[in-house]
N, C-alpha and C positions, 0 to 999 in steps of 0.2 A: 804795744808797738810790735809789729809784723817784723820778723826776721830780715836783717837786711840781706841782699844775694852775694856780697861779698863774706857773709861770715856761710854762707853754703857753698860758696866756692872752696873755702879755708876748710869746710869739714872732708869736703870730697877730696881734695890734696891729702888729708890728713888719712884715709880710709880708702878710697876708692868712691867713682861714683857709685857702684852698685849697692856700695854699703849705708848712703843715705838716703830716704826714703822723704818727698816733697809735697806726690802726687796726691790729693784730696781722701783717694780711694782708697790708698797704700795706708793713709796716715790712719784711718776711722779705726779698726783693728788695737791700734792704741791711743786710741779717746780714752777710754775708761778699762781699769781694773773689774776685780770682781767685786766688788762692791754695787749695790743696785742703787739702780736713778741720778747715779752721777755719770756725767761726761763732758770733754772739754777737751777740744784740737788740740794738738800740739801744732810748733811751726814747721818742724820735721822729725826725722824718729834717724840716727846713727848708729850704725851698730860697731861697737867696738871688738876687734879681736885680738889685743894685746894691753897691757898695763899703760906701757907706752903711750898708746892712742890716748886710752881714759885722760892719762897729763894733758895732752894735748890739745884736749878736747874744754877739758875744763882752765888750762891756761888761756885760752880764745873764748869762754864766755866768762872769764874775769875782765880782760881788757874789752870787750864787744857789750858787758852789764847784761849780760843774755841767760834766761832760767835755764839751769840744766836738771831734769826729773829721770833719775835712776831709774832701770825696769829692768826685772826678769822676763819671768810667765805670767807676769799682770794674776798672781792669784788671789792679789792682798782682799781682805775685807774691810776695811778702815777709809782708804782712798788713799793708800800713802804712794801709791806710783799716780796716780792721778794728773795727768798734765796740767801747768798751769800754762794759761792763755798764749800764744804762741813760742812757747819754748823749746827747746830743745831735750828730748825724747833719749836718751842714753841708757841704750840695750844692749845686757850681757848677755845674752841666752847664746851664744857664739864662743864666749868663753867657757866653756866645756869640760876641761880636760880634767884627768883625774891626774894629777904629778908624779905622786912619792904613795908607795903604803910602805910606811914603817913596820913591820911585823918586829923588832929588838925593842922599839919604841911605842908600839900600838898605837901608832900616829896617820892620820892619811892628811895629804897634801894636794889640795883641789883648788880652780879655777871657780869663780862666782857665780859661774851661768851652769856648773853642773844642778842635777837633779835631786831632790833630795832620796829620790829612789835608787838611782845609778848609783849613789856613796853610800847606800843601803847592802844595794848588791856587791858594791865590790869590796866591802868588810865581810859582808857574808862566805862571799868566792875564796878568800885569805880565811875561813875560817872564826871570822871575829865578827864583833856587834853595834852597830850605831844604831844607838836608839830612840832618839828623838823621830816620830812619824806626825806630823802636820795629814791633816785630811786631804792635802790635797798636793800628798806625799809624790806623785808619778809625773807632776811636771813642777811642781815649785821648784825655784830653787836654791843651791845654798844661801849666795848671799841676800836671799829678800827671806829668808829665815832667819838668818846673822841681826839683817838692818830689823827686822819684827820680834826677835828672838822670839820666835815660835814654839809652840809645846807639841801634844797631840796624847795620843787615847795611852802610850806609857810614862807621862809624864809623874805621875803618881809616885812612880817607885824611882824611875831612872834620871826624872830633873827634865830641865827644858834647853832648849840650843846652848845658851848660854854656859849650861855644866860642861858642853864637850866642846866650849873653842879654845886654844891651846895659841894661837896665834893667829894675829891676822894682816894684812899687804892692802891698804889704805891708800888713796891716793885724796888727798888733801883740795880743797878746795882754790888752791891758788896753782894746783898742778904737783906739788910736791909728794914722793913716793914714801909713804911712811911704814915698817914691818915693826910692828908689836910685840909681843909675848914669845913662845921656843917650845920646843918639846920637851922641856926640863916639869918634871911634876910638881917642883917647889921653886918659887922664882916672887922674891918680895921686893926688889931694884926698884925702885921709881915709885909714880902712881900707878895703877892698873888701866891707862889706858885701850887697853883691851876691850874692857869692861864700858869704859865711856863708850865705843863703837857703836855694842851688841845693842840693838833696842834703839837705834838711834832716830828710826826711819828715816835713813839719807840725806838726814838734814846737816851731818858734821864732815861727812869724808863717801866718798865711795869704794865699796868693799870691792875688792880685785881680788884677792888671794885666801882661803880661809885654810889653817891648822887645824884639825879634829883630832880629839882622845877616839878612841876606839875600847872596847872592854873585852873579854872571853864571851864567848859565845853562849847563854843559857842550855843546859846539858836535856832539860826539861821542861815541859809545860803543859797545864791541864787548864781547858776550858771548860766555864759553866755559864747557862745560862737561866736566871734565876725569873718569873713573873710574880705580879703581885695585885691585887685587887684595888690597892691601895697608894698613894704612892710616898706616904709617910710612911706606909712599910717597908717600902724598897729606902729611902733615906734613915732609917732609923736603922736597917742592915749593915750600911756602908759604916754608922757611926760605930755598930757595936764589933764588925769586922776590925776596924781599924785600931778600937781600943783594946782588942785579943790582941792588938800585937801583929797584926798581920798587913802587910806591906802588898798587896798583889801588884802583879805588872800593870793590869788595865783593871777600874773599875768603870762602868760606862752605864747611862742609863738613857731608854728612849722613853718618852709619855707615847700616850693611847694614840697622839694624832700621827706623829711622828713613827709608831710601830705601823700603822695599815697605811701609809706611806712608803714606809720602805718596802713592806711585804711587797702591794701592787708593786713599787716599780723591780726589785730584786728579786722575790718570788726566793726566797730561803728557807720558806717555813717555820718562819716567825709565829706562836702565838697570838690569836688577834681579840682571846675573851678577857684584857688584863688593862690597866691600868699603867702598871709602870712594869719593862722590865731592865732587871740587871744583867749586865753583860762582864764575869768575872774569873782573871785570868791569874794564875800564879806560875812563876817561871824561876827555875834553879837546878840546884840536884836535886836527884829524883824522889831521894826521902823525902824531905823536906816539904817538896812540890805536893807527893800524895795527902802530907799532913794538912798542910795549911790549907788545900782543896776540899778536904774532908771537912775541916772546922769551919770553912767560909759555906758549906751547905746546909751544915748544922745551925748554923747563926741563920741564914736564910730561910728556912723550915720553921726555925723559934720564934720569927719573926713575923707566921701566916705566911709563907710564901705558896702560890697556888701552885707550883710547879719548881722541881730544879732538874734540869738536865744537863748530863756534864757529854760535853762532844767525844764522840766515838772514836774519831780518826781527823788527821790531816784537813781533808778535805771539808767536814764539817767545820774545821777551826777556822780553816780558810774563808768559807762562806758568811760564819757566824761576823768575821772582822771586817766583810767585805759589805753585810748589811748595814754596821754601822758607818764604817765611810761612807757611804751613801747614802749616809741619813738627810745632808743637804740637799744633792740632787734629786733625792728620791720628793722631798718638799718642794722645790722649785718645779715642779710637773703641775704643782696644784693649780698654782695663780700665775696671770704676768709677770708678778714681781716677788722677788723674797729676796727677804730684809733677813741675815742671820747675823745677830750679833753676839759679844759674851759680855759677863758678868760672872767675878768671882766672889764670893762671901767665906768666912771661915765653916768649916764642915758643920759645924755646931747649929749654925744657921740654914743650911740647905733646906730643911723641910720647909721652915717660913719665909724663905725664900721664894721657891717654889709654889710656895701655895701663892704667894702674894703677885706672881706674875700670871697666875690662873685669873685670879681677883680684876687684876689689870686689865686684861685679853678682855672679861667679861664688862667690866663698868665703861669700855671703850666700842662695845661690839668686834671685834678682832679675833681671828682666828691665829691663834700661835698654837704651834708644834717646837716642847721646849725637847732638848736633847743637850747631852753633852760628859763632862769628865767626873762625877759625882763622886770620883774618890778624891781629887780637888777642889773641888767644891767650882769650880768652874761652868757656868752656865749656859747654854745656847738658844738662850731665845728666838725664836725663827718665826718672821712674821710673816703671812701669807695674803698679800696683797693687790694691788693694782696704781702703779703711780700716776695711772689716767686719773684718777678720783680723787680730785684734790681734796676733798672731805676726808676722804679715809684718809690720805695721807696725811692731815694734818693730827687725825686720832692718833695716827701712828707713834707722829712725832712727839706726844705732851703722854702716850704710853713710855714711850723711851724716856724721857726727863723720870718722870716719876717710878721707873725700873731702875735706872744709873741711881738716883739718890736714894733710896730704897737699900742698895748693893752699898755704897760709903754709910748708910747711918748704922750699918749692922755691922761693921768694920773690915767691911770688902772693898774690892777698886773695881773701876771701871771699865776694864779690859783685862784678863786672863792671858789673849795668847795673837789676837786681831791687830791692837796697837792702837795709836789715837790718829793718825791721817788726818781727815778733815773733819771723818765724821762727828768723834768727838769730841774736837777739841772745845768746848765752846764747853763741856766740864770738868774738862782737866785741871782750871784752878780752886774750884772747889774741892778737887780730891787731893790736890797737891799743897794747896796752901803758899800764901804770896812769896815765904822765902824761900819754895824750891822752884816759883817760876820765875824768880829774879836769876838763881842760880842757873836754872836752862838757857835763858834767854842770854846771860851774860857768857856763857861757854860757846854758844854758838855766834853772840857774834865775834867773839875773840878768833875764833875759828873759820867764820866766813863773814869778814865784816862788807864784801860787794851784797851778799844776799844772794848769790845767784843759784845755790842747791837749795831743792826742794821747799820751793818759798811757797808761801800759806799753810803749810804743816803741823801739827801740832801745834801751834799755834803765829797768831798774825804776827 
């Protein structure tokens, strides 16, 4: 059912007309996330610029039974902003603002539609450190990192969103303004619904306000970047790295398809005679830093590595972390379509992991360029495609079933750091088990018994 023009009138009252957006041509822009092959109208897109509004917003599609689908920067991979059928579109990218940096408290105090580059820089500007980097760090932002609890290439050593939220400013699916947790370092009062939020994808409350820890700033850091002919050499490095006892900030690995992708599109001087390479970073004081650099190249050399070079300067560090961000787009140049998904397995498992998504690509005809967090065992399988082809894309689809349960029978899950949206919920109960989807399905409707946030999500 089509939006009726009294609840667009009620928005515009509520906002401004300029701030809701009806027109066919305005709306397409947000049909679909990053996510490929999916899309779906909304019935208009409103953009909120106060907490306020959000109540408002959501007290009128409780009494109107009207969808409301959160948005940031549309950066999700899952579909988890993905409109459902003529809904209403509710976009933070507007709410902006950095609030509070605690420097007594190493706390920063932001707005949901900040960046998660901008809360980057301005712990950095204060001298301090947030470290969670999503790849798609320069416009995601906080709160669709909060709703995904997102990781990224220092998750290894430093944790994923969820380690650094401290509190958060929720506004409740019937309108009601809820704040969470404090800047207090120890705080066991209640449940943690904090915790219930993070990872929610927008299906329990929408995040308005987010609380960030902050840490010192790393005094040091030596990059290396390690090639291998092989690419059980490079996975059998990270295992014996890890069992030395050594913690790096980034451990990252591209395969062969995914290195002379990035090279062509980056041009950084990537090695292109290799198989697998390791991309491996240590951060601290500076003792410490040169030791643990030194034993991570020595491990790498012991291992047959055809090459280690450790970065010279700034500027090579820079370029080195800039080719792997750009490992996705650097892939998306190949084909029409690319499909990047994750998969995490215990480290233990990486190499047959790995090898068995090789196996896949091949018994399916399929080009994948796998890339990803290999000190987490976190995987990126990136399928390079065409969704004109309904043939390949059905290969695609019985590759993925047989990837996803591949990743649970080795005692991994089915999403790392993407989340389950639409795409995959449809194996979320096999990896969860009936009585933790009785347990989601009963919190959410206790919590939104109209249904009207982010309905088809994770699940029907």
């Amino acid at each position: 059912m089509s939006l009726g023009q009294n609840i667009i009138s009620e928005l515009r009252r509520l906002v401004g007309t300029d701030n809701v957006l009806t027109e066919k041509e305005d709306l397409i822009p947000y049909s679909f996330d990053g996510t490929a092959a999916l899309q779906q109208m909304p019935g208009c897109v409103m953009f909120a610029n106060t907490s306020e509004q959000v109540a408002g917003a959501l007290k009128l599609a409780n009494q109107a039974k009207a969808a409301i689908v959160t948005r940031g920067s549309g950066t999700g991979l899952s579909g988890g902003s993905l409109p459902s059928p003529d809904c209403i579109v509710l976009c933070l990218a507007k709410m902006d603002k950095i609030l509070e940096l605690d420097r007594a408290n190493l706390t920063l105090l932001v707005e949901a539609g900040a960046t998660t580059q901008a809360i980057a820089d301005a712990a950095s500007a204060a001298g301090l450190f947030y470290p969670p980097d999503p790849g798609s760090m320069k416009i995601s932002t906080i709160g669709g990192n909060v709703a995904e609890n997102s990781g990224g290439l220092r998750g290894l050593k430093y944790g994923v969103t969820r380690n650094y939220v401290m509190g958060l400013e929720v506004v409740l699916p019937n309108g009601e303004v809820l704040w969470t947790g404090n800047k207090c370092v120890k705080d066991v009062a209640g449940y943690s619904l904090r915790d219930l939020f993070i990872g929610s994808e927008g299906t329990l409350g929408v995040i308005t306000k987010v609380l960030l820890k902050l840490i010192p700033k790393p005094a040091a850091k030596k990059t290396l970047v390690a090639t291998f002919a092989q690419m059980d050499q490079a996975a059998q490095t990270v295992s014996d790295i890890i069992a030395a006892q050594i913690i790096p900030c980034t451990l990252e690995f591209l395969d062969r398809t995914t290195i002379h992708c990035v090279e062509d599109f980056a041009k950084v001087g990537l090695p292109l005679d290799c198989e697998a390479l390791l991309l491996m970073e240590t951060d601290g004081h500076p003792g410490p830093v040169a030791e643990e650099a030194a034993k991570m190249e020595s491990i790498a050399r012991k291992n047959g590595a055809v090459e280690v070079r450790v970065a010279k300067d700034d500027a090579e560090v820079t370029n080195l972390a800039t080719a792997r961000r750009s490992a996705f787009s650097a892939l998306a140049r190949v084909s029409p379509t690319t499909i990047l998904e994750d998969a995490t397995v215990p480290r233990s498992e990486l190499a047959k992991m790995i090898r068995f998504v090789a196996a896949v690509a091949k018994k399916y005809q399929l080009r994948i360029g796998t890339f990803g967090h290999m000190g987490d065992g976190n995987l990126h399988p990136t399928f390079l495609t065409d969704e004109r082809n309904k043939d390949e894309m059905h290969r695609v689809e019985q590759a993925f079933k047989e990837i996803f349960n591949e990743a649970i029978r080795l005692g991994g899950t089915i999403t790392g750091e993407h989340g389950i949206g639409v795409s995959k919920k449809s194996f979320l109960p096999k990896f969860a088990g009936d009585a933790s989807m009785r347990v989601m399905r009963e919190l959410r409707r206790v919590l939104d018994p109209s249904g009207v946030l982010n309905p088809g999500k994770m699940f029907d």
